[in-house]
PyMOL Python script that loads the backbone (N, CA, C, O; Angstrom):
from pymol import cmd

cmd.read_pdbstr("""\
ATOM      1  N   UNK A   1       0.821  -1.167   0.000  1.00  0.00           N
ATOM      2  CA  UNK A   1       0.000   0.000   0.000  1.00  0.00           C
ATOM      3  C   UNK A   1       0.887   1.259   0.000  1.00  0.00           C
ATOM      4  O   UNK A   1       1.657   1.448   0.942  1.00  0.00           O
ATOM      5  N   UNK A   2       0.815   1.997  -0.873  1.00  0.00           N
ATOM      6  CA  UNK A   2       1.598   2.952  -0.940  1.00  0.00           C
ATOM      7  C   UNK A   2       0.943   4.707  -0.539  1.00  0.00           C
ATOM      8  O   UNK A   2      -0.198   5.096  -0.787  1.00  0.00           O
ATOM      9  N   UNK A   3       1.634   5.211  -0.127  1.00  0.00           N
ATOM     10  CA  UNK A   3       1.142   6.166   0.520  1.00  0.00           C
ATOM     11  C   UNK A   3       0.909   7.755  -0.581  1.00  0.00           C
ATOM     12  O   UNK A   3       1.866   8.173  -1.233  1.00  0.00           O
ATOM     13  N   UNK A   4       0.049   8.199  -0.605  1.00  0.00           N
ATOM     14  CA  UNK A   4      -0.064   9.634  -1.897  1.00  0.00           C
ATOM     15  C   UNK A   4       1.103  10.589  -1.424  1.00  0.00           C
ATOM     16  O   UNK A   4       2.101  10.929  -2.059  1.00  0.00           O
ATOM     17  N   UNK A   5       0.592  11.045   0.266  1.00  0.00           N
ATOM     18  CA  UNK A   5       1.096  11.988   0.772  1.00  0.00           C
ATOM     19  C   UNK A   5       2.099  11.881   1.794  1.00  0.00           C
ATOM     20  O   UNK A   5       2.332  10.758   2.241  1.00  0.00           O
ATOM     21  N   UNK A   6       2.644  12.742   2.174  1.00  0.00           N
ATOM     22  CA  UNK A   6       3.733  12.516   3.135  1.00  0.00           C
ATOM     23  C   UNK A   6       2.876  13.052   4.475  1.00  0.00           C
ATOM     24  O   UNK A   6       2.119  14.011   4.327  1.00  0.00           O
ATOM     25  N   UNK A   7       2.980  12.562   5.477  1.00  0.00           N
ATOM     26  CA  UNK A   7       2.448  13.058   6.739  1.00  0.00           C
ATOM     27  C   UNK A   7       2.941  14.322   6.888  1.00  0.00           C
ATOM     28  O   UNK A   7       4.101  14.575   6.563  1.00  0.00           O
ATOM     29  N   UNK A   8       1.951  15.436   7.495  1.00  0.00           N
ATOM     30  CA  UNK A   8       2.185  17.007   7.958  1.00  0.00           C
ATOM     31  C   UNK A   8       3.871  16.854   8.787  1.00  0.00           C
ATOM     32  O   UNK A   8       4.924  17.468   8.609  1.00  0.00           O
ATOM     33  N   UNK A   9       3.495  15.790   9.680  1.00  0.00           N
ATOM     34  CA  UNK A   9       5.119  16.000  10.864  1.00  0.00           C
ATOM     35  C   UNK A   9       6.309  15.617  10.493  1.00  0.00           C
ATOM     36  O   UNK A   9       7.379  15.959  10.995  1.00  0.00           O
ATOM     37  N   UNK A  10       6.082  14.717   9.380  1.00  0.00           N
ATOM     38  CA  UNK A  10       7.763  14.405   8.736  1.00  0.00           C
ATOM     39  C   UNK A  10       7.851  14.697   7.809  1.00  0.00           C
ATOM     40  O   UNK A  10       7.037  14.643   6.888  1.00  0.00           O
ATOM     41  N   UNK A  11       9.581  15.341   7.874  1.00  0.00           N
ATOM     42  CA  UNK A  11      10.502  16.684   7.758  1.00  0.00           C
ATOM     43  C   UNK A  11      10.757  16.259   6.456  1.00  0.00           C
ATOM     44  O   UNK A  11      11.276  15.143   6.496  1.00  0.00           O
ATOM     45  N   UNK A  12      10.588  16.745   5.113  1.00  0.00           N
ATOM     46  CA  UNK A  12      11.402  16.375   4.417  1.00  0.00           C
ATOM     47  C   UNK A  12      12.598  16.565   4.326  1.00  0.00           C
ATOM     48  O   UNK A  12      13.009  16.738   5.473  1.00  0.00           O
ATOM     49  N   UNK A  13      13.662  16.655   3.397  1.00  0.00           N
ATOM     50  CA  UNK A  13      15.075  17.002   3.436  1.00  0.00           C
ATOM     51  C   UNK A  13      15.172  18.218   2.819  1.00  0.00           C
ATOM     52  O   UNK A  13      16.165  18.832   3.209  1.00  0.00           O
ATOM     53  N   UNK A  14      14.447  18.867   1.913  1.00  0.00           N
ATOM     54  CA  UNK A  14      14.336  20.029   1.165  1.00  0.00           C
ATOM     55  C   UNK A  14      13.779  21.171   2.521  1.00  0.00           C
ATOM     56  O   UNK A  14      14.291  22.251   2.816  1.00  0.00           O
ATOM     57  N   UNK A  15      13.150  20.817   2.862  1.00  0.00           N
ATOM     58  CA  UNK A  15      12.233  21.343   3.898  1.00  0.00           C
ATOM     59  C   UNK A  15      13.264  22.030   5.237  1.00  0.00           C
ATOM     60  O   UNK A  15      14.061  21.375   5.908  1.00  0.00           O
ATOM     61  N   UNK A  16      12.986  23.448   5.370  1.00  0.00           N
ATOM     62  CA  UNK A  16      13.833  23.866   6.241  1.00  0.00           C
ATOM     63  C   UNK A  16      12.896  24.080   7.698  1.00  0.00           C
ATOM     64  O   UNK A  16      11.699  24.365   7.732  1.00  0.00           O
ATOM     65  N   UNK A  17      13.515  23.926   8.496  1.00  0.00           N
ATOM     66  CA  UNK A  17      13.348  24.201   9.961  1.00  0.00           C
ATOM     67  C   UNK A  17      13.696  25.100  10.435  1.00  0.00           C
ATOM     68  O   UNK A  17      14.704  25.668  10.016  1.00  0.00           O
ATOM     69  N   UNK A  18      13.038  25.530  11.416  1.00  0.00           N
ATOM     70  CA  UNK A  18      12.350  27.460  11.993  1.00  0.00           C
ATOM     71  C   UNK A  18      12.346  26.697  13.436  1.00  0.00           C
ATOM     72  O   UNK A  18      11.822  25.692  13.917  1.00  0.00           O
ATOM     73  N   UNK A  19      13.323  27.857  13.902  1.00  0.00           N
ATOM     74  CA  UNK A  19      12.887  27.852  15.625  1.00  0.00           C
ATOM     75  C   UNK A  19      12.384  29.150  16.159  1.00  0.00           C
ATOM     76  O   UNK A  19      12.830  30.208  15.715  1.00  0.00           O
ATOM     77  N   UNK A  20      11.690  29.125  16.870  1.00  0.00           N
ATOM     78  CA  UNK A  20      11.173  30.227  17.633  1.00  0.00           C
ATOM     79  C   UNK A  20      12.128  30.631  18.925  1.00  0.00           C
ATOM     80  O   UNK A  20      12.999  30.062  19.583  1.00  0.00           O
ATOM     81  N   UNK A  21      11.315  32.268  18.925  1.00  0.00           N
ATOM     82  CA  UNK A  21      12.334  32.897  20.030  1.00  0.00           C
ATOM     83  C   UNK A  21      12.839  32.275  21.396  1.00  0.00           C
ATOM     84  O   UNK A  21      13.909  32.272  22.006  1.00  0.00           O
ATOM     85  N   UNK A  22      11.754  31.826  21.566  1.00  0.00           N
ATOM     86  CA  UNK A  22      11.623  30.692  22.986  1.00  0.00           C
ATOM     87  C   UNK A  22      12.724  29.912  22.821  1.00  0.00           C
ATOM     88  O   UNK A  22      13.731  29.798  23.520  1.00  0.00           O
ATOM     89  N   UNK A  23      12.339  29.292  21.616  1.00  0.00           N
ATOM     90  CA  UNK A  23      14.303  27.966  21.609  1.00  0.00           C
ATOM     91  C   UNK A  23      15.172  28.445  21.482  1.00  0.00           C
ATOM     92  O   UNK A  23      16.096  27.962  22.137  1.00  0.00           O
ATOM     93  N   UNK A  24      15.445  29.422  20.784  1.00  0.00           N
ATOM     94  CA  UNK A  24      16.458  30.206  20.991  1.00  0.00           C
ATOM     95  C   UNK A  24      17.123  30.597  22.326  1.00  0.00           C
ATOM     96  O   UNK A  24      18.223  30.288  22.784  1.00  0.00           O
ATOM     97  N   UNK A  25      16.333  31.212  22.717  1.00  0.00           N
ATOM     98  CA  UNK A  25      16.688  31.695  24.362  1.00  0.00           C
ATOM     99  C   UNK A  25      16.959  30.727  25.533  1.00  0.00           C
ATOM    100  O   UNK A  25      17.714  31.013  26.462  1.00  0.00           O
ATOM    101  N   UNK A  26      16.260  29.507  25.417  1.00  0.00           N
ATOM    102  CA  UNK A  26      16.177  28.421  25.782  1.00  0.00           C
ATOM    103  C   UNK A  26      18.112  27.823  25.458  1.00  0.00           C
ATOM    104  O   UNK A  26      18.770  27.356  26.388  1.00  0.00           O
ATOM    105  N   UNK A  27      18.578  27.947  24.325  1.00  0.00           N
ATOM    106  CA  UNK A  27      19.218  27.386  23.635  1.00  0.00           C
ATOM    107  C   UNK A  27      20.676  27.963  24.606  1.00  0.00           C
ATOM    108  O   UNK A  27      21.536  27.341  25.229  1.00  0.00           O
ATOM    109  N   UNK A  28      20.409  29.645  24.335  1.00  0.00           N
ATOM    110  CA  UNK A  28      21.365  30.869  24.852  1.00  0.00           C
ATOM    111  C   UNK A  28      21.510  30.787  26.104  1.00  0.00           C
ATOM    112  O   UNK A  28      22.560  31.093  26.670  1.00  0.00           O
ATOM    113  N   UNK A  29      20.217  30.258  26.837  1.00  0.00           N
ATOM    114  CA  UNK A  29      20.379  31.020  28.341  1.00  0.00           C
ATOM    115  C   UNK A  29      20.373  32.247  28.476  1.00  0.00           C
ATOM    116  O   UNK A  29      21.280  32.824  29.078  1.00  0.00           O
ATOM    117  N   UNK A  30      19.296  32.906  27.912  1.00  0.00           N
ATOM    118  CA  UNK A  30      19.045  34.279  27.982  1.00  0.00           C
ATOM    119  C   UNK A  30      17.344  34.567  27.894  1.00  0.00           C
ATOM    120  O   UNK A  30      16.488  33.719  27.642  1.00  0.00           O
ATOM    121  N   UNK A  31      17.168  35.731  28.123  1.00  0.00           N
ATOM    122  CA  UNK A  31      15.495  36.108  28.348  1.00  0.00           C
ATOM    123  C   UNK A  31      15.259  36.621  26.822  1.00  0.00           C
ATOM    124  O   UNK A  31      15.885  37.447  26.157  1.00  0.00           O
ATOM    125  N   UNK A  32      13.712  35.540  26.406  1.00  0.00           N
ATOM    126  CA  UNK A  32      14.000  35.867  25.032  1.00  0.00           C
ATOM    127  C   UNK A  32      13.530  37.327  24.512  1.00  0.00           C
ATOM    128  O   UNK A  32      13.262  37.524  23.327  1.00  0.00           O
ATOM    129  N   UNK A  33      13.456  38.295  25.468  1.00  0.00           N
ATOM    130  CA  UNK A  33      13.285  39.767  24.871  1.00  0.00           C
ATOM    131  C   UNK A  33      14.941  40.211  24.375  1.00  0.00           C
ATOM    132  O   UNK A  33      15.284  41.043  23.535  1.00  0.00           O
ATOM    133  N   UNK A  34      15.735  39.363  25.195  1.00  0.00           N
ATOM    134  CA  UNK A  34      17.444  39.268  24.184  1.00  0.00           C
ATOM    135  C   UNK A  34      17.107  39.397  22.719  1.00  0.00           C
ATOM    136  O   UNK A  34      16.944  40.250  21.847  1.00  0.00           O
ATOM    137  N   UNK A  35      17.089  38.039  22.926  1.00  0.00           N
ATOM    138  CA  UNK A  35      17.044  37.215  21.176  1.00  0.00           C
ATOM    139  C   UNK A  35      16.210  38.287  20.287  1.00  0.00           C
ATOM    140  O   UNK A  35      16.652  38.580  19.176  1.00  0.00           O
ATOM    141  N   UNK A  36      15.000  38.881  20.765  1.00  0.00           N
ATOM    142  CA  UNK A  36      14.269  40.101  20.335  1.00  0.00           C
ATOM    143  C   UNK A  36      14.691  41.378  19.706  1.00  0.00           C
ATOM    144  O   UNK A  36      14.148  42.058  18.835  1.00  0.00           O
ATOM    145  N   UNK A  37      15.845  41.540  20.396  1.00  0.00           N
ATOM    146  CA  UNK A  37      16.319  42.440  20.307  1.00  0.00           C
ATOM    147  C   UNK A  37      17.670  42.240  19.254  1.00  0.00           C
ATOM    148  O   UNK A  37      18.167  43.184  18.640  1.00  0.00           O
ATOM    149  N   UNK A  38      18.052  41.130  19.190  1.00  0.00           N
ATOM    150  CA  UNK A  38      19.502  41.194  18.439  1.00  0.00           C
ATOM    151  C   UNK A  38      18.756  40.012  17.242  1.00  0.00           C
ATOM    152  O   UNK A  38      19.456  39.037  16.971  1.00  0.00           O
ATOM    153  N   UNK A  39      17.605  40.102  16.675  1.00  0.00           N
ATOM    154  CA  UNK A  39      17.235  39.832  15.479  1.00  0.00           C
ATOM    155  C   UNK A  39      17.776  40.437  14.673  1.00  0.00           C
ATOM    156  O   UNK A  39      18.350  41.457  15.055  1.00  0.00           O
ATOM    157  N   UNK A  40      17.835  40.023  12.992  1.00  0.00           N
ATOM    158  CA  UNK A  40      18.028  40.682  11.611  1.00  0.00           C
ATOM    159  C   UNK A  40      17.368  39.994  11.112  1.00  0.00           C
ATOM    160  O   UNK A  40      16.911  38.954  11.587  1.00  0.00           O
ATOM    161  N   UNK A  41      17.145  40.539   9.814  1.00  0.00           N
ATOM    162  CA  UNK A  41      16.906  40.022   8.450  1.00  0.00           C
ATOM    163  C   UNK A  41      18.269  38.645   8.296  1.00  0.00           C
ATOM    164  O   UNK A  41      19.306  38.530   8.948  1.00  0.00           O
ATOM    165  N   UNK A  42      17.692  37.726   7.121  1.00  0.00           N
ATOM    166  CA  UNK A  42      18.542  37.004   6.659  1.00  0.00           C
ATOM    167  C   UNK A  42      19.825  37.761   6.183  1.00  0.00           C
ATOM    168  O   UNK A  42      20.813  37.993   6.880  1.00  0.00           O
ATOM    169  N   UNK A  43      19.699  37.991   5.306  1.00  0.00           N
ATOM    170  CA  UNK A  43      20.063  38.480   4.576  1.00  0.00           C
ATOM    171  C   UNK A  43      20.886  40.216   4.888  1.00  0.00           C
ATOM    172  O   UNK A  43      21.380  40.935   4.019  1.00  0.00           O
ATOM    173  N   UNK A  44      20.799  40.510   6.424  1.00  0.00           N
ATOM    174  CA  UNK A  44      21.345  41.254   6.839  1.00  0.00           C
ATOM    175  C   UNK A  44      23.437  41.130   7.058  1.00  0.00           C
ATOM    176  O   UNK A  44      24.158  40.238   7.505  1.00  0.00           O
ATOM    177  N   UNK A  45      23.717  42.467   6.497  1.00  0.00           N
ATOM    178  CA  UNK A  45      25.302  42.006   6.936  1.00  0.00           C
ATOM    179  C   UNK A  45      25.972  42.163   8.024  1.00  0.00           C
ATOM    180  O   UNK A  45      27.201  42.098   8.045  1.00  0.00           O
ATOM    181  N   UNK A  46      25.109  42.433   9.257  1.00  0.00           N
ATOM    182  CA  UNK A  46      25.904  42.514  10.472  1.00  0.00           C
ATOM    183  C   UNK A  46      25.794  41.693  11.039  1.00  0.00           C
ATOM    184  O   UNK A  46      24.694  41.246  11.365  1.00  0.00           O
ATOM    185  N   UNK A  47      26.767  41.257  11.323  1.00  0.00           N
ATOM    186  CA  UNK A  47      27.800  39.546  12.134  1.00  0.00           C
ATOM    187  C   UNK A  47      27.081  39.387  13.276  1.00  0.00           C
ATOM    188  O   UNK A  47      26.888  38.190  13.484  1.00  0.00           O
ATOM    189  N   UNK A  48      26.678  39.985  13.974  1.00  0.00           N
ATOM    190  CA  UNK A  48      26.186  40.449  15.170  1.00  0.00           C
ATOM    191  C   UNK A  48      24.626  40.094  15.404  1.00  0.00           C
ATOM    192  O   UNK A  48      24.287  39.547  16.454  1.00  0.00           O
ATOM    193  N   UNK A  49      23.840  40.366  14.564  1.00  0.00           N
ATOM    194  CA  UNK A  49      22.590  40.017  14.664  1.00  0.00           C
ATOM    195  C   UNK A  49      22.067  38.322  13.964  1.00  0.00           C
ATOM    196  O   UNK A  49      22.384  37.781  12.905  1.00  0.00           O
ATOM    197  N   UNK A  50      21.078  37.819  15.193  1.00  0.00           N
ATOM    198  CA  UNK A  50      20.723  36.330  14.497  1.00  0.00           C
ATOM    199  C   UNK A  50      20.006  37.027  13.542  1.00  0.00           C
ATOM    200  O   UNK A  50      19.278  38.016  13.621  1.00  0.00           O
ATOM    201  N   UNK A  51      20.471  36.085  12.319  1.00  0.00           N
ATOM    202  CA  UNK A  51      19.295  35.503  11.126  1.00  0.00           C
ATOM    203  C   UNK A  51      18.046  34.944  11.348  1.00  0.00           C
ATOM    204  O   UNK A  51      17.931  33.779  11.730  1.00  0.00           O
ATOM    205  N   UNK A  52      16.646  36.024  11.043  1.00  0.00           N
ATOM    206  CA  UNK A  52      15.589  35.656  10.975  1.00  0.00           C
ATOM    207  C   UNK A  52      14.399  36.148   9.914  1.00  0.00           C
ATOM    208  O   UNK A  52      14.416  36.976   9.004  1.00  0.00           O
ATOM    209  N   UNK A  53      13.279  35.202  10.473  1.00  0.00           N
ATOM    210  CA  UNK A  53      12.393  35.770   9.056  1.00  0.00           C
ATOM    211  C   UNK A  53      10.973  36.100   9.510  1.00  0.00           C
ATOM    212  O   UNK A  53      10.217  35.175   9.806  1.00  0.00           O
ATOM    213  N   UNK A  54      10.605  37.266   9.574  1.00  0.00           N
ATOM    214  CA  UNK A  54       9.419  37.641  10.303  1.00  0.00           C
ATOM    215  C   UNK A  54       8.342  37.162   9.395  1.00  0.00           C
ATOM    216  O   UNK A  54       8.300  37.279   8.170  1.00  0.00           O
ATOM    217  N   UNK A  55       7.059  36.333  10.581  1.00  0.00           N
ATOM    218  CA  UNK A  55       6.001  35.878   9.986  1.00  0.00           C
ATOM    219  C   UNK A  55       5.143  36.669  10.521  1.00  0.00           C
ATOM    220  O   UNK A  55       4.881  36.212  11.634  1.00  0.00           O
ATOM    221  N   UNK A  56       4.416  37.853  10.276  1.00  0.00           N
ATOM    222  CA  UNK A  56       3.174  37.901  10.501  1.00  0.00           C
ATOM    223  C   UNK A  56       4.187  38.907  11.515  1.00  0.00           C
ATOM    224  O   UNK A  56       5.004  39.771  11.198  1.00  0.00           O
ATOM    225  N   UNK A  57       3.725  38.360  12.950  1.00  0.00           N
ATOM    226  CA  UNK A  57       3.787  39.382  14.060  1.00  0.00           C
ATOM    227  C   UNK A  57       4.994  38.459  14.901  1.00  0.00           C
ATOM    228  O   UNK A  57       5.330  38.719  16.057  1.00  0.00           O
ATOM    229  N   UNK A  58       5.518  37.435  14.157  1.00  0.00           N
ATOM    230  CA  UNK A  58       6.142  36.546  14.805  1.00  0.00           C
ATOM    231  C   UNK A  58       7.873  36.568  13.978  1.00  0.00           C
ATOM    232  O   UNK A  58       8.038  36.529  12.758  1.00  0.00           O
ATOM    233  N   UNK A  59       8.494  36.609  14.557  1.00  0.00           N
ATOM    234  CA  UNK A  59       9.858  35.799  14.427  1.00  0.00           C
ATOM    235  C   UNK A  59      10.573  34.570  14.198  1.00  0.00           C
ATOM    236  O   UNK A  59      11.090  34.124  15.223  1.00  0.00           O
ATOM    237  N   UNK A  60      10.756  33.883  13.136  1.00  0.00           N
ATOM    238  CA  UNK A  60      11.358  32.466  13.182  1.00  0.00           C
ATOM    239  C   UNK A  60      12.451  32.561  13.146  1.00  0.00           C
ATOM    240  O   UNK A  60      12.826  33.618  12.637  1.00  0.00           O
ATOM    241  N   UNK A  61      13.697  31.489  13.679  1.00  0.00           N
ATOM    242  CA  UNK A  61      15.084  31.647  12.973  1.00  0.00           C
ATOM    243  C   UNK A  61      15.030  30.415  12.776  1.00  0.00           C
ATOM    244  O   UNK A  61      14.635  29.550  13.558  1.00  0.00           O
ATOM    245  N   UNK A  62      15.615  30.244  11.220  1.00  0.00           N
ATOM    246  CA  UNK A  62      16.166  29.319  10.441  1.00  0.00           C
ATOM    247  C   UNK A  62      17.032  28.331  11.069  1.00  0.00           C
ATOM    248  O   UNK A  62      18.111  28.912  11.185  1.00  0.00           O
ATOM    249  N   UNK A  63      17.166  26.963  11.613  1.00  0.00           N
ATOM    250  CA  UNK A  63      17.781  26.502  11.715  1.00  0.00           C
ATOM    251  C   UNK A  63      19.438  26.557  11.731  1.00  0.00           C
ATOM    252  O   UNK A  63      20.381  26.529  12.523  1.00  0.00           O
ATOM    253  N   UNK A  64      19.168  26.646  10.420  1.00  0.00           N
ATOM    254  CA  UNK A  64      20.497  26.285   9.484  1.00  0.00           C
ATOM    255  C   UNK A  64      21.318  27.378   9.744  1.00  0.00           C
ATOM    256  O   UNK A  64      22.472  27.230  10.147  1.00  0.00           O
ATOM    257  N   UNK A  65      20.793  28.496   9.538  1.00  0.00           N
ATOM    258  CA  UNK A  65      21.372  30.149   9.698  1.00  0.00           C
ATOM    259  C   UNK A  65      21.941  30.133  10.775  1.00  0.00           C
ATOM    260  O   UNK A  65      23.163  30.110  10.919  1.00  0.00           O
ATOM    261  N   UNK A  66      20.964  30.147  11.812  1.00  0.00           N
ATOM    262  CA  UNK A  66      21.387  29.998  13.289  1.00  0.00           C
ATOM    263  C   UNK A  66      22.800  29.425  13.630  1.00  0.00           C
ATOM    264  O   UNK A  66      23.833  30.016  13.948  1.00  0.00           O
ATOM    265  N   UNK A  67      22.557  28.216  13.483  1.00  0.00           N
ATOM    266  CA  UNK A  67      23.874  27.454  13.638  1.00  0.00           C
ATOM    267  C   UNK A  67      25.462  27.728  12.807  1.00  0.00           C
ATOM    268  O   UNK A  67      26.621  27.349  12.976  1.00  0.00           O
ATOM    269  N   UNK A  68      24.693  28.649  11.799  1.00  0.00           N
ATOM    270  CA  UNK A  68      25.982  28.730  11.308  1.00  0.00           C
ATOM    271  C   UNK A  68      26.205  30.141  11.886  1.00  0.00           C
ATOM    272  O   UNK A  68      27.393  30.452  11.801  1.00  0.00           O
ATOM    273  N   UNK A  69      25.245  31.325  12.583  1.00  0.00           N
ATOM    274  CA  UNK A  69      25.846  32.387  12.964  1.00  0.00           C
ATOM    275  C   UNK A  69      26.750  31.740  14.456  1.00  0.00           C
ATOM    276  O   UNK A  69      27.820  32.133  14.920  1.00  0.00           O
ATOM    277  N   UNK A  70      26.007  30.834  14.844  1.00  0.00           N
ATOM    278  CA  UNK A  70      26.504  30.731  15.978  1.00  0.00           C
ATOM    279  C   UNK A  70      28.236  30.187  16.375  1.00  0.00           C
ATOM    280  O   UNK A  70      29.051  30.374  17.279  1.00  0.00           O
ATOM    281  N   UNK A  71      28.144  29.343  14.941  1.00  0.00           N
ATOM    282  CA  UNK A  71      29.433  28.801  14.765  1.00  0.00           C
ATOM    283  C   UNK A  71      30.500  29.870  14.430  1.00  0.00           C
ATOM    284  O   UNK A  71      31.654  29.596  14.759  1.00  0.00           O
ATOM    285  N   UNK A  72      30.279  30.977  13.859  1.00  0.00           N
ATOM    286  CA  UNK A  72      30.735  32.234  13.186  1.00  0.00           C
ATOM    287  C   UNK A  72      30.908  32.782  15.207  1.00  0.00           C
ATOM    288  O   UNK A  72      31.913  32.693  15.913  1.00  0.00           O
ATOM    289  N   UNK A  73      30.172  33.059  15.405  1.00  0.00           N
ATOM    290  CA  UNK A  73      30.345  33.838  16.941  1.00  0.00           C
ATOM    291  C   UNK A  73      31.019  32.861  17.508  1.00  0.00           C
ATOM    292  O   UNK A  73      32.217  33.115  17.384  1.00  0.00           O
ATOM    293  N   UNK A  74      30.821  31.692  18.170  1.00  0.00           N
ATOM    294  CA  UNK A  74      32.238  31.498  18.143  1.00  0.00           C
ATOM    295  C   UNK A  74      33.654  31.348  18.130  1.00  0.00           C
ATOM    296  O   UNK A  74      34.387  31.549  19.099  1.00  0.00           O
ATOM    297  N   UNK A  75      34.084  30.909  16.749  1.00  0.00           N
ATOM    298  CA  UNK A  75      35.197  31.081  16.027  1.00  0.00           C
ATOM    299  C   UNK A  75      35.536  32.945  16.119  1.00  0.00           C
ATOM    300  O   UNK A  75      36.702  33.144  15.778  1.00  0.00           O
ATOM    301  N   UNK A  76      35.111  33.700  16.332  1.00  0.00           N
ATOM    302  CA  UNK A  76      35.894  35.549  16.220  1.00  0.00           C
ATOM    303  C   UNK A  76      36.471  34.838  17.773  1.00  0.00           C
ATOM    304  O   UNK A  76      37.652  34.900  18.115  1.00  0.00           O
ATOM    305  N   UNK A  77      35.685  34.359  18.366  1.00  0.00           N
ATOM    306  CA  UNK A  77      35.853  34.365  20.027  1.00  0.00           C
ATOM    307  C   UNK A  77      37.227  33.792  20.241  1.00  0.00           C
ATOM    308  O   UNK A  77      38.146  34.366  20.825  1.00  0.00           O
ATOM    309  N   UNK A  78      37.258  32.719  19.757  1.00  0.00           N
ATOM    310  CA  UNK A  78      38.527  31.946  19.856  1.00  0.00           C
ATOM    311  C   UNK A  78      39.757  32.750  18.940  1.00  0.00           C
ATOM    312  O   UNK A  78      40.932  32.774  19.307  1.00  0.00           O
ATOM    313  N   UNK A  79      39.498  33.084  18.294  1.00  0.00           N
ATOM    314  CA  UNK A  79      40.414  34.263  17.713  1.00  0.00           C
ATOM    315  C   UNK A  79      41.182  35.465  17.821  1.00  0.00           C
ATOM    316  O   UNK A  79      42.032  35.970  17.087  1.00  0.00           O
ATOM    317  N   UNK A  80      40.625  35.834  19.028  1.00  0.00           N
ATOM    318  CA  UNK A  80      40.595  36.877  20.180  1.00  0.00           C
ATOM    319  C   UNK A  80      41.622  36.381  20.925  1.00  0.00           C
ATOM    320  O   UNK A  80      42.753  36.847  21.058  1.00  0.00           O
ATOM    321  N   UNK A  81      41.062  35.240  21.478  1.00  0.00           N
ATOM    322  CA  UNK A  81      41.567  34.966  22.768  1.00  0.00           C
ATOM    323  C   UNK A  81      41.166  34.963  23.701  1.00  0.00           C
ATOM    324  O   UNK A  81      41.817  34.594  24.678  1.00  0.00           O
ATOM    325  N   UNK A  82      39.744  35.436  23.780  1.00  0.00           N
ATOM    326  CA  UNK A  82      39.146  35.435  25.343  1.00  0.00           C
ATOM    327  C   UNK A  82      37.841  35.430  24.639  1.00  0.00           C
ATOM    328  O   UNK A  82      37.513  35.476  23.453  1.00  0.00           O
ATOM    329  N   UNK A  83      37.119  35.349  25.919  1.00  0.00           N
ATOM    330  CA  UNK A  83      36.017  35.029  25.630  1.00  0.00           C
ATOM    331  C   UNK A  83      34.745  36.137  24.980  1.00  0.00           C
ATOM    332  O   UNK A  83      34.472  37.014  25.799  1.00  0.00           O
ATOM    333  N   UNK A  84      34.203  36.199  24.086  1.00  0.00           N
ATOM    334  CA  UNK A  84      33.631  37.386  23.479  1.00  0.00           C
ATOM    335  C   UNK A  84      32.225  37.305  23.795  1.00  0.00           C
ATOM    336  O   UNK A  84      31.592  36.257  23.670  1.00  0.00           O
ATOM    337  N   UNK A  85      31.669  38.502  24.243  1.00  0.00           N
ATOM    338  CA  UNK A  85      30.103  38.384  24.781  1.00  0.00           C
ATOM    339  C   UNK A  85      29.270  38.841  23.590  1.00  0.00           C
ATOM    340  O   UNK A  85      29.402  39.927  23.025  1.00  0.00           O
ATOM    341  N   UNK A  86      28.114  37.580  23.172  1.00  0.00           N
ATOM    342  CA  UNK A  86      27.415  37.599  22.365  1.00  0.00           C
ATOM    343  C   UNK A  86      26.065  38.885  22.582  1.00  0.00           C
ATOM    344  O   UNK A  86      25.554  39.701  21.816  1.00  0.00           O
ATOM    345  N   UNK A  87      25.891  38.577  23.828  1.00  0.00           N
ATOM    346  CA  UNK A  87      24.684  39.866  23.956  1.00  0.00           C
ATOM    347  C   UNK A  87      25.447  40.847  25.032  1.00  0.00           C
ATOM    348  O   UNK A  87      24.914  41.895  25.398  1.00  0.00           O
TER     349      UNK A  87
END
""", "prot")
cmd.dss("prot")
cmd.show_as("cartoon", "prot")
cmd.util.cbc("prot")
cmd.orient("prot")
């Protein structure tokens, strides 16, 4: 029996994943009026602000983005030499 559709909850691989401010902050250890505040656009060029994509009245961040700003914040840190404060 073969199936038409793919179930709503599983992810395809094309299919990108959105976290909300909550996981984020959750993620940071910070109060997510932080994360609120040090949003951007994707597509924004300052190093400094997470990558996100406003829905409506809401905020998502991209998975993928995320992790790679985060990996980017980071790496300046270790580059330094000490430890660099994200917020």
């Amino acid at each position: 029996m073969a199936r038409s559709q793919p179930r709503a909850d599983e992810h395809a691989p094309d299919q990108e994943e959105f976290l909300t401010t909550d996981e984020v902050a959750r993620r940071l250890r910070v109060h997510p009026t932080t994360i609120l505040r040090r949003l951007g656009a994707v597509d924004d060029p300052d190093p400094t602000r997470i990558p996100a994509v406003r829905v409506g009245r809401v905020w998502r961040i991209p998975r993928k983005e995320f992790e790679e700003w985060l990996a980017r914040s980071s790496q300046v840190s270790r580059l330094a030499g000490r430890q660099r404060r994200l917020f």
